[in-house]
N, C-alpha and C positions, 0 to 999 in steps of 0.2 A: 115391610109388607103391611103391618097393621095400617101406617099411615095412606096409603094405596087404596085398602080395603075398604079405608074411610070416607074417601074422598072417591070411588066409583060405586057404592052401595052397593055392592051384588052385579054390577055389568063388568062381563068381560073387561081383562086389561088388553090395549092395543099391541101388539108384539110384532107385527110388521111395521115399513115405511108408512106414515099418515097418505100419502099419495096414491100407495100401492093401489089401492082400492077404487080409485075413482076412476072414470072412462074418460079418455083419451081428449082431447082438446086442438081443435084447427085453430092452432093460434091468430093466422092469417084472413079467415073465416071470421071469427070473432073480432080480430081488429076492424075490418070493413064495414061488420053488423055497426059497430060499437060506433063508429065513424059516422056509419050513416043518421044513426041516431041522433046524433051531435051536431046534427048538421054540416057534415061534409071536414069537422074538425082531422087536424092528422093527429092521428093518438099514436103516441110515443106508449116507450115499453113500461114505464112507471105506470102510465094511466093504463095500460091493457092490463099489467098484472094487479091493481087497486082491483080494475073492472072482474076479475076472474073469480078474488080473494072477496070481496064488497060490492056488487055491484048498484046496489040501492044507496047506499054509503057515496058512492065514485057518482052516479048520476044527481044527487044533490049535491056533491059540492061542484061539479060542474057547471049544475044551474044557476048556483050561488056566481060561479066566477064568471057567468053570461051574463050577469046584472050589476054586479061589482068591480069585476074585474079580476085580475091574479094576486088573490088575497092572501094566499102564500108569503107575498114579499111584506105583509105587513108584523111589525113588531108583536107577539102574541098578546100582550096585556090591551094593544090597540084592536088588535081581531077579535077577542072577547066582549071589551067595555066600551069599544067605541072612543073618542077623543073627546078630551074636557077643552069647551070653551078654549079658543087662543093657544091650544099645545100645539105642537110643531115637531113631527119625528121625521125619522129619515130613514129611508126605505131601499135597501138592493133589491133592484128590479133585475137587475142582469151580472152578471158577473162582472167586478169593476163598475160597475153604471147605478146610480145612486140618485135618488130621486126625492125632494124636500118636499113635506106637506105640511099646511098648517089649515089649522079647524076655523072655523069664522069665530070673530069674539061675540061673547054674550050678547043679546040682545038687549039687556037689560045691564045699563053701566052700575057699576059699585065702586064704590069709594073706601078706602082702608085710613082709620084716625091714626094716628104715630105718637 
């Protein structure tokens, strides 16, 4: 309890379901809305429940993957940093289907002494 009391400073603790409380939702409604925003994309249930739970979150990375692509399927260190010069990863775009990229080499050649 102390640890509780510490961490809500004086606001009520939550004691029913977190859901209970919120007003009802046309899932179906909101898929079409969400669609039509999207330009006419099909939104699947992952991207309606993203869109319910984030929706400012879900519509940039949307936008993100209108410009990019399904950046999903890249390696995470590659989604963060981008590709160094000449690296080359490899990418599941689909289940079983695998898809090879490599970065253009430097513009600027270097030489390594031995």
């Amino acid at each position: 309890m102390a640890l509780q009391a510490k961490i809500l400073k004086g606001e009520p603790a939550l004691t029913t379901r977190p859901g209970a409380s919120m007003a009802p939702v046309d899932l179906e409604a909101v898929r079409a809305k969400l669609s039509q925003e999207l330009d006419g994309m099909e939104i699947d249930d992952e991207h309606l429940n993203a869109y319910l739970m984030y929706p400012k979150v879900l519509l940039d990375y949307m936008g993100r993957r209108r410009s990019y692509g399904p950046v999903r399927a890249l390696p995470t260190h590659t989604f963060f940093y981008g590709m160094e010069p000449g690296e080359a990863i490899t990418a599941e775009i689909d289940p079983g289907k695998t898809s090879r990229s490599c970065s253009r080499p430097s513009e600027r050649p270097t030489k390594t002494a031995m």
